[in-house]
N, CA, C and O atoms as a CHARMM CRD file, in Angstrom:
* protein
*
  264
    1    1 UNK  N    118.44200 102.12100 102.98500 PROA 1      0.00000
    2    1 UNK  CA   117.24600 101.71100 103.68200 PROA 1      0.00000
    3    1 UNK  C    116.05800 102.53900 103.20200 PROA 1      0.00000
    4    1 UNK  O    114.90400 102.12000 103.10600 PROA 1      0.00000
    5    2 UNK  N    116.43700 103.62400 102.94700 PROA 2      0.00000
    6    2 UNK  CA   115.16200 105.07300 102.38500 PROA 2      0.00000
    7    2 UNK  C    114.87800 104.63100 101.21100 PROA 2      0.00000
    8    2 UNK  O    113.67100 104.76600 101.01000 PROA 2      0.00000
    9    3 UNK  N    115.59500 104.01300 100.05200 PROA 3      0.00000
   10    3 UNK  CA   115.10400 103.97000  98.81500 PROA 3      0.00000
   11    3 UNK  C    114.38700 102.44500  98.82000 PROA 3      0.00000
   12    3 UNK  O    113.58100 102.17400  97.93000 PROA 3      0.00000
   13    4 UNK  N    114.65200 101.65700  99.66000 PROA 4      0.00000
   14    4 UNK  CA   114.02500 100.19600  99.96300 PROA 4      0.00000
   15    4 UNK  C    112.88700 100.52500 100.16000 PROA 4      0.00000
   16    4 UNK  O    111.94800  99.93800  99.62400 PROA 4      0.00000
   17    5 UNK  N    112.73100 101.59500 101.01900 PROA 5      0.00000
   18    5 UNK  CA   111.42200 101.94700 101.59400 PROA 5      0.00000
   19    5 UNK  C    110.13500 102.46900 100.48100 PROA 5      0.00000
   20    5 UNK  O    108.99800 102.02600 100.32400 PROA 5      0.00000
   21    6 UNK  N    110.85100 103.56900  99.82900 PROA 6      0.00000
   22    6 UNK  CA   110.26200 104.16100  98.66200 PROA 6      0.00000
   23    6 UNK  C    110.01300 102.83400  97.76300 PROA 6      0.00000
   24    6 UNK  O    108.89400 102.59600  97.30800 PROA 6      0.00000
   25    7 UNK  N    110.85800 102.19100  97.59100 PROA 7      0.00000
   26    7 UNK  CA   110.47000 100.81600  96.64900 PROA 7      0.00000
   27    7 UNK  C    109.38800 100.10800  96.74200 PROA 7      0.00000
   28    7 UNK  O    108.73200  99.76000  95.76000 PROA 7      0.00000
   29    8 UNK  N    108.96200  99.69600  98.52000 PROA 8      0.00000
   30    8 UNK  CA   108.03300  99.31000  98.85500 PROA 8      0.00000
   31    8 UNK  C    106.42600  99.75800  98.65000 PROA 8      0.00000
   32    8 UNK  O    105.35000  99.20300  98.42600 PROA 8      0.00000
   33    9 UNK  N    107.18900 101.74600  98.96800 PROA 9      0.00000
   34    9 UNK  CA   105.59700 102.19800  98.38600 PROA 9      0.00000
   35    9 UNK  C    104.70900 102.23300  97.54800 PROA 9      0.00000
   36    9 UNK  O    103.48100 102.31700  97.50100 PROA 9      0.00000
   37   10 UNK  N    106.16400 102.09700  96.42200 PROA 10     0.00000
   38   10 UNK  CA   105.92600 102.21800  94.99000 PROA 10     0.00000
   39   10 UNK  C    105.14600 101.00300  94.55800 PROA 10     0.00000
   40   10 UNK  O    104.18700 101.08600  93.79100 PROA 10     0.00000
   41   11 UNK  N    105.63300  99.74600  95.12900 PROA 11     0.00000
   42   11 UNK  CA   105.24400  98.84600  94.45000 PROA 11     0.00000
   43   11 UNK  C    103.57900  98.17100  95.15200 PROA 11     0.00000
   44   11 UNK  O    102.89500  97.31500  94.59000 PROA 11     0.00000
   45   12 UNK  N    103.26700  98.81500  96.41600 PROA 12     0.00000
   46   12 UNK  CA   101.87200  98.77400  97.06200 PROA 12     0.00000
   47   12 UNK  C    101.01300  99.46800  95.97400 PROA 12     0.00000
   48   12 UNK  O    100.12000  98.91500  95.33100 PROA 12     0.00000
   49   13 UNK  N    101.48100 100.99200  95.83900 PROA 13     0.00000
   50   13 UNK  CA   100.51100 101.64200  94.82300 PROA 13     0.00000
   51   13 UNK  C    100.37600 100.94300  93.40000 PROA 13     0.00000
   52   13 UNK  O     99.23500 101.00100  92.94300 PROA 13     0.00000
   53   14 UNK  N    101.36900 100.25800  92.56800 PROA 14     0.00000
   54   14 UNK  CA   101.17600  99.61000  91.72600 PROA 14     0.00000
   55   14 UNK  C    100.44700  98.57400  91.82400 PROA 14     0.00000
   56   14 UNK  O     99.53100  98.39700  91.01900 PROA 14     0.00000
   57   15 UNK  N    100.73800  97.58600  92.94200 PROA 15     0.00000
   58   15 UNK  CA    99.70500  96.27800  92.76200 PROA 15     0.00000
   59   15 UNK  C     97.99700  96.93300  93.70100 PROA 15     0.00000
   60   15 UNK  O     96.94500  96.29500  93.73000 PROA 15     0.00000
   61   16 UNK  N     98.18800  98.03500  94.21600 PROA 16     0.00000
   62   16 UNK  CA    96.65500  98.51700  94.12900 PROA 16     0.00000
   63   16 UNK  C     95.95800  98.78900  93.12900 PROA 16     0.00000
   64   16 UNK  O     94.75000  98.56800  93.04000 PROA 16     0.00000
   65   17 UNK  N     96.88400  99.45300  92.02100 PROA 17     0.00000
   66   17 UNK  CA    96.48900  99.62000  90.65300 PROA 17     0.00000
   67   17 UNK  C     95.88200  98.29300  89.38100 PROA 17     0.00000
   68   17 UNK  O     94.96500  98.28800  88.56000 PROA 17     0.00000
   69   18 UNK  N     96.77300  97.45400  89.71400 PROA 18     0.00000
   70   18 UNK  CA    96.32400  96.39100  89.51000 PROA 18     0.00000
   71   18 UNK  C     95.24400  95.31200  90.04300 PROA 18     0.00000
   72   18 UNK  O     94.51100  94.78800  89.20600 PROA 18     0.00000
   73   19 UNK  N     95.11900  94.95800  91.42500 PROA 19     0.00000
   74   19 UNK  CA    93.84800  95.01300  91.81700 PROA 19     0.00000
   75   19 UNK  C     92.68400  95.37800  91.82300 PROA 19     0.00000
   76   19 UNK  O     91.57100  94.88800  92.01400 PROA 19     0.00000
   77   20 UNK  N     93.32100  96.74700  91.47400 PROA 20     0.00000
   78   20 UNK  CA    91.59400  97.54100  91.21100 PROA 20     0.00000
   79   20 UNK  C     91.03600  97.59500  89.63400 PROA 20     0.00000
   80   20 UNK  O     89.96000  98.04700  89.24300 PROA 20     0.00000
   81   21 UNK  N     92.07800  97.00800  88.88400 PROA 21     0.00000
   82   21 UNK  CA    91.79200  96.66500  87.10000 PROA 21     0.00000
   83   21 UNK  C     90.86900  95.41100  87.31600 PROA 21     0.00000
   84   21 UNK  O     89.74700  95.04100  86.97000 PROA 21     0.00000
   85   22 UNK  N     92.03300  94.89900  88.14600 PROA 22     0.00000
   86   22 UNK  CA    91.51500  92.95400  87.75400 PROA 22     0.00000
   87   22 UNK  C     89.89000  92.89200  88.10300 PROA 22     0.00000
   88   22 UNK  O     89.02600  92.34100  87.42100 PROA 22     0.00000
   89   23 UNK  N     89.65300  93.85500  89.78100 PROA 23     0.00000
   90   23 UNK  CA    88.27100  93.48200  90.39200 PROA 23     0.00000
   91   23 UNK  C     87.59600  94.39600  89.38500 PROA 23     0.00000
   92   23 UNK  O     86.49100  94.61900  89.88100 PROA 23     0.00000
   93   24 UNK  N     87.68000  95.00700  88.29000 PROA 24     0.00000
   94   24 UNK  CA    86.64800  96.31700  87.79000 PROA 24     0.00000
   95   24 UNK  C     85.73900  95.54900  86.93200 PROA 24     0.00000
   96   24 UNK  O     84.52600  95.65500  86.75000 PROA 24     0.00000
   97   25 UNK  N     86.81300  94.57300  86.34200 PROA 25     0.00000
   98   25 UNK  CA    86.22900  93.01000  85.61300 PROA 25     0.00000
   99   25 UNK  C     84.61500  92.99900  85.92100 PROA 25     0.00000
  100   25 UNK  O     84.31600  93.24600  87.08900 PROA 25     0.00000
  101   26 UNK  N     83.70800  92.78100  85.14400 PROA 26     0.00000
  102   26 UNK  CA    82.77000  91.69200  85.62100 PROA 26     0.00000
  103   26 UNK  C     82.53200  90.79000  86.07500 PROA 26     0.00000
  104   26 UNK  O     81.65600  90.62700  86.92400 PROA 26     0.00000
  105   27 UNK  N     83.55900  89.62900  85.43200 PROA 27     0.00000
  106   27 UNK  CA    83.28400  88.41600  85.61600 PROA 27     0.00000
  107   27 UNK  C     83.83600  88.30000  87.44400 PROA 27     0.00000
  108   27 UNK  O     83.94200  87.28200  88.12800 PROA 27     0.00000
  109   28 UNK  N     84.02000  89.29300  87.70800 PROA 28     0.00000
  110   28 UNK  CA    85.14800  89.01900  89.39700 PROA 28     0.00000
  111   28 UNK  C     84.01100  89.38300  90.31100 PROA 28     0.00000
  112   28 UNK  O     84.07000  88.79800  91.39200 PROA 28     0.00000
  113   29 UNK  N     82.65700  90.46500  90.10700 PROA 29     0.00000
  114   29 UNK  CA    81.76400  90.99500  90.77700 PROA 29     0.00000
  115   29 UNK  C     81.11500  89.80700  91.47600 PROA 29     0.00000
  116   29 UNK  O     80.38900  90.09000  92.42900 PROA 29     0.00000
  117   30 UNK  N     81.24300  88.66500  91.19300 PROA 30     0.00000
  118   30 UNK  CA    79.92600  87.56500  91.63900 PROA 30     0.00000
  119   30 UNK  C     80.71800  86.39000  92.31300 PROA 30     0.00000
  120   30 UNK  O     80.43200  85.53400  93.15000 PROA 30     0.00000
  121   31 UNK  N     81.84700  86.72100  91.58200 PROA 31     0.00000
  122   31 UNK  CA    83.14100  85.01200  91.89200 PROA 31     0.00000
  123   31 UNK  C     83.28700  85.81800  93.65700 PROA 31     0.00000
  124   31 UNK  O     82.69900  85.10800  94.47300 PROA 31     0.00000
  125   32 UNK  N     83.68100  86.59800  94.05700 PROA 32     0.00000
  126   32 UNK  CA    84.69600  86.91800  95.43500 PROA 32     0.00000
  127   32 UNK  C     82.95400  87.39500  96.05700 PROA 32     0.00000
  128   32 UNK  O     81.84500  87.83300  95.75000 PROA 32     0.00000
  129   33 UNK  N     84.14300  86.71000  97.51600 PROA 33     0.00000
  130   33 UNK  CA    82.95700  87.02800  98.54900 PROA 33     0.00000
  131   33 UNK  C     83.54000  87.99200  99.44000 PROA 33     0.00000
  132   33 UNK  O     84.71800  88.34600  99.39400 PROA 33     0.00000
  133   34 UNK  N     82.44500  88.51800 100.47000 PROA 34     0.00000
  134   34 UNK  CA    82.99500  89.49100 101.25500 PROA 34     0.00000
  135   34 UNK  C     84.48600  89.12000 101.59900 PROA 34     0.00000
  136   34 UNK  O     85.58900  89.58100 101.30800 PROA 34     0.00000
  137   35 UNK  N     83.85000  87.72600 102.60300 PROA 35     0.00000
  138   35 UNK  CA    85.46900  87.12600 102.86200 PROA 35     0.00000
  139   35 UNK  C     86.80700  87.13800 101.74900 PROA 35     0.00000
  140   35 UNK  O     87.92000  87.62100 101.95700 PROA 35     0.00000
  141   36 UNK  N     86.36700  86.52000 100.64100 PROA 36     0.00000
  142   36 UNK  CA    86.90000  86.51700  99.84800 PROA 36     0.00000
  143   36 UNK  C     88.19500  88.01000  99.78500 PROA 36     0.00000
  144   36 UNK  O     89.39600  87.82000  99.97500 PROA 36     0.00000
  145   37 UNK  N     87.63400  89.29900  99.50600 PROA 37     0.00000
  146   37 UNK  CA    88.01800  90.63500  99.29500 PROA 37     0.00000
  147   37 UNK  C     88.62400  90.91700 100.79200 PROA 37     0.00000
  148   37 UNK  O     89.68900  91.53400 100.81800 PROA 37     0.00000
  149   38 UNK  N     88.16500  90.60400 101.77900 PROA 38     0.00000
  150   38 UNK  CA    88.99000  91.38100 103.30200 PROA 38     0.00000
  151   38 UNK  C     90.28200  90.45600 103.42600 PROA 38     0.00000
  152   38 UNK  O     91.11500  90.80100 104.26400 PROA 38     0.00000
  153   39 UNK  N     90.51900  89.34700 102.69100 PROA 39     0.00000
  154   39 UNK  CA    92.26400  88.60300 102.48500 PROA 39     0.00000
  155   39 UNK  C     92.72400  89.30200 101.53600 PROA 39     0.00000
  156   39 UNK  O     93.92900  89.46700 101.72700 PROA 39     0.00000
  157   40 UNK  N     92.30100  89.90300 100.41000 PROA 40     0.00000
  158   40 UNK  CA    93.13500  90.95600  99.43100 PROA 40     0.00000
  159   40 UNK  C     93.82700  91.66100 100.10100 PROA 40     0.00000
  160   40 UNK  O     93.42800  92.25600 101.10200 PROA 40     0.00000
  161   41 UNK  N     95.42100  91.71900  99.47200 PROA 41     0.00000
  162   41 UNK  CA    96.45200  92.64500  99.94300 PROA 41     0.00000
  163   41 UNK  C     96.94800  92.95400  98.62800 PROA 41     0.00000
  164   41 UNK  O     96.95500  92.18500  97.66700 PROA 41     0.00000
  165   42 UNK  N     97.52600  94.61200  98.67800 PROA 42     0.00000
  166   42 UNK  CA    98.46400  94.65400  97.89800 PROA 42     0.00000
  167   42 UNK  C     99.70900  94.54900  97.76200 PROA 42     0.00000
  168   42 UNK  O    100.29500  95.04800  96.80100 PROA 42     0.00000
  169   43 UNK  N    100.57000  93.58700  99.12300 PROA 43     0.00000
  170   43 UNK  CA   101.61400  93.07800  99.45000 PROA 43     0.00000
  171   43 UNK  C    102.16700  92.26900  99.08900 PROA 43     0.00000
  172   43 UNK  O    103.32000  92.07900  99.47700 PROA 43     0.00000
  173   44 UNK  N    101.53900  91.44400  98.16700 PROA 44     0.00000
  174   44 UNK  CA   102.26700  90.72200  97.18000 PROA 44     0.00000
  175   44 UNK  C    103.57400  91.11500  96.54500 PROA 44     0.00000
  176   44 UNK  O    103.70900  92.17800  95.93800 PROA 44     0.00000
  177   45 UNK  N    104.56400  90.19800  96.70800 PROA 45     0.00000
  178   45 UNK  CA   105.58900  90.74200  95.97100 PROA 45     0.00000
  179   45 UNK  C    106.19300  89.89000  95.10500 PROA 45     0.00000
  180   45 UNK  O    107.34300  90.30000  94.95000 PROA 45     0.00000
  181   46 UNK  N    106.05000  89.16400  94.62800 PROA 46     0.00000
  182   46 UNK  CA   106.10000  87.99100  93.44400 PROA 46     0.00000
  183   46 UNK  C    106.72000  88.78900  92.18700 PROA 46     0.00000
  184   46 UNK  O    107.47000  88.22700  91.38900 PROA 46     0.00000
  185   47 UNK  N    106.34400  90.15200  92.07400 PROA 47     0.00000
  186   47 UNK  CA   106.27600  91.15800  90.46700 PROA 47     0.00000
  187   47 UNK  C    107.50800  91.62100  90.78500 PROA 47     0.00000
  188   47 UNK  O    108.13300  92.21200  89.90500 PROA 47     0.00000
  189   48 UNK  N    108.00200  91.47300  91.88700 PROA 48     0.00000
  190   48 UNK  CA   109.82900  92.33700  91.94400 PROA 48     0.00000
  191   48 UNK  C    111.15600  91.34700  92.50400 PROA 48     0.00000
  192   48 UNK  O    111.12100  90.23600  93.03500 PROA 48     0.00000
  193   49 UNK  N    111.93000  91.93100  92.27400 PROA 49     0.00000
  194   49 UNK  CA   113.19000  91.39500  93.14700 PROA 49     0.00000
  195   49 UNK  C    114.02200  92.66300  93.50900 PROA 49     0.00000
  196   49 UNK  O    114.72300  93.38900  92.80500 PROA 49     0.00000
  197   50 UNK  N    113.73500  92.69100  94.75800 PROA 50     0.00000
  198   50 UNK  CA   115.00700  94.43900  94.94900 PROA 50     0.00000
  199   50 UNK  C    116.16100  93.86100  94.98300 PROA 50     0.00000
  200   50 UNK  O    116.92200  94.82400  94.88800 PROA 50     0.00000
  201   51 UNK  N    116.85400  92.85800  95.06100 PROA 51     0.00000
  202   51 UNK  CA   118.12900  92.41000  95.36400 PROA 51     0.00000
  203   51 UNK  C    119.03600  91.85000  94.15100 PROA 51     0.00000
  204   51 UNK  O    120.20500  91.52900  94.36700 PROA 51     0.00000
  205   52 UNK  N    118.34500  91.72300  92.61500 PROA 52     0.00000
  206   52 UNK  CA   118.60900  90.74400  92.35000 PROA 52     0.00000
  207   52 UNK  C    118.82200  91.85900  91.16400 PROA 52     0.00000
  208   52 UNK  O    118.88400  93.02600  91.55300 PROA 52     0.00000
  209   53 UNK  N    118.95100  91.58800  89.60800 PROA 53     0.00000
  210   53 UNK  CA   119.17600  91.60900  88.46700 PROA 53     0.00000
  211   53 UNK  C    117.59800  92.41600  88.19000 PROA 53     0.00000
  212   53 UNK  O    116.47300  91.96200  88.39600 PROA 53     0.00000
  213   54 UNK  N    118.03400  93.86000  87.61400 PROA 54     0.00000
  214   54 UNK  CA   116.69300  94.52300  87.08000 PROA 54     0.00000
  215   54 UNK  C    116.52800  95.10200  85.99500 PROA 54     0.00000
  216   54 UNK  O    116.82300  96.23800  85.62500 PROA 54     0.00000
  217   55 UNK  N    115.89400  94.00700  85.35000 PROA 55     0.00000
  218   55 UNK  CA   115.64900  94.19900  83.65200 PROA 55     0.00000
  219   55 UNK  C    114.39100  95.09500  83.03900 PROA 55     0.00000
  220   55 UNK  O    113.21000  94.74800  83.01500 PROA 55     0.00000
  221   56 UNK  N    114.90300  96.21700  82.59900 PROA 56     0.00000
  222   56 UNK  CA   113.76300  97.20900  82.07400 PROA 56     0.00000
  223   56 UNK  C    113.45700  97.02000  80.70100 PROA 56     0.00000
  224   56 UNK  O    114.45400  96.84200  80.00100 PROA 56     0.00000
  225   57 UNK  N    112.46300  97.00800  80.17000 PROA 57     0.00000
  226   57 UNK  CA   111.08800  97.02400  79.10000 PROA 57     0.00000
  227   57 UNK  C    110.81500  98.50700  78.85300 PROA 57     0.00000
  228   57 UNK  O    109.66600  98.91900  79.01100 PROA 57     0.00000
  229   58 UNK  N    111.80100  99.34700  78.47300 PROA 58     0.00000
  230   58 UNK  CA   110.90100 100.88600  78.03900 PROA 58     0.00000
  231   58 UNK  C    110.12800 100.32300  76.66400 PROA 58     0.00000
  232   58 UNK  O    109.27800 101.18900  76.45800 PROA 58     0.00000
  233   59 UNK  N    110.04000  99.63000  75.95200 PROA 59     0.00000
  234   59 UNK  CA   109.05300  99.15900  75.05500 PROA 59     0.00000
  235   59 UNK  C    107.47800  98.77000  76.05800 PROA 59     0.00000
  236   59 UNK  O    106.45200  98.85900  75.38400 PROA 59     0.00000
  237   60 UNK  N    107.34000  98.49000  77.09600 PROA 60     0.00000
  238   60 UNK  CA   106.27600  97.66200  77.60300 PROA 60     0.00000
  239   60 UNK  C    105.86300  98.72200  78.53800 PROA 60     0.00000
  240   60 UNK  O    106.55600  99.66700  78.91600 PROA 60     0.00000
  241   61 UNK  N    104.67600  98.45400  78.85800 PROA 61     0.00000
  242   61 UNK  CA   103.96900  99.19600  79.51500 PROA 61     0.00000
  243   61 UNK  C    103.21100  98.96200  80.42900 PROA 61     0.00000
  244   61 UNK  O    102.89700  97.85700  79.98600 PROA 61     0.00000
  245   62 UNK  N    102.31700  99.08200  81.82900 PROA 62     0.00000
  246   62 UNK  CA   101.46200  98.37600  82.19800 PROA 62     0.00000
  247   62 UNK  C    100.44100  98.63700  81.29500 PROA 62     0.00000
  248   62 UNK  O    100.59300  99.30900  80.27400 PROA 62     0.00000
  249   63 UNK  N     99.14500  97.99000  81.74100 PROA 63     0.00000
  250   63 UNK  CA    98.34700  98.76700  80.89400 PROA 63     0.00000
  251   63 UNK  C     97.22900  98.94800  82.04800 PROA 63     0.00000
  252   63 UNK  O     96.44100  98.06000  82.37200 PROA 63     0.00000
  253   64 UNK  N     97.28000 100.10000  82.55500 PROA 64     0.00000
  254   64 UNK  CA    96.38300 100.77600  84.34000 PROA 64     0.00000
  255   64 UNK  C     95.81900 101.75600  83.45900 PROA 64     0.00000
  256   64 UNK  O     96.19500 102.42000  82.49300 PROA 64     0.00000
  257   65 UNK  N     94.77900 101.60500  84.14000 PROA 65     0.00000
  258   65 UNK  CA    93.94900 102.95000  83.81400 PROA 65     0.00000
  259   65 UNK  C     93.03900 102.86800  82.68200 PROA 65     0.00000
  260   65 UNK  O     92.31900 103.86600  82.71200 PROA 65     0.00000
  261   66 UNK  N     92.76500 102.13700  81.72500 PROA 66     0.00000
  262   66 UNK  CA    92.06400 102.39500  80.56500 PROA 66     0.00000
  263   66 UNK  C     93.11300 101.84800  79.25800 PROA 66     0.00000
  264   66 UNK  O     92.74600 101.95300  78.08700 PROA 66     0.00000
């Protein structure tokens, strides 16, 4: 249940990381409205499966940060 948990954190701080790439964009400054941004979550979980088959990429990378 503890490492489910840690999983969860992990993967909030990642898709915050990603959110905050996608909005750094220009083209995103003018498209989203207030409303728009207060439905942003980083709860999405579409990017994992904890239950299922977990295939690692040490070749791949995100690419966060620069």
């Amino acid at each position: 249940m503890l490492a489910l948990h840690i999983l969860q954190v992990c993967l909030v701080y990642v898709n915050t990381l990603m959110l905050q790439e996608v909005l750094a964009e220009p083209e995103w400054q003018d498209a989203l409205t207030a409303k728009d941004r207060s439905g942003l979550t980083p709860l999405f979980s579409s990017n994992m499966n904890p239950y299922g088959d977990i295939r690692l990429n040490t070749g791949n990378r995100l690419a966060l940060g620069g």
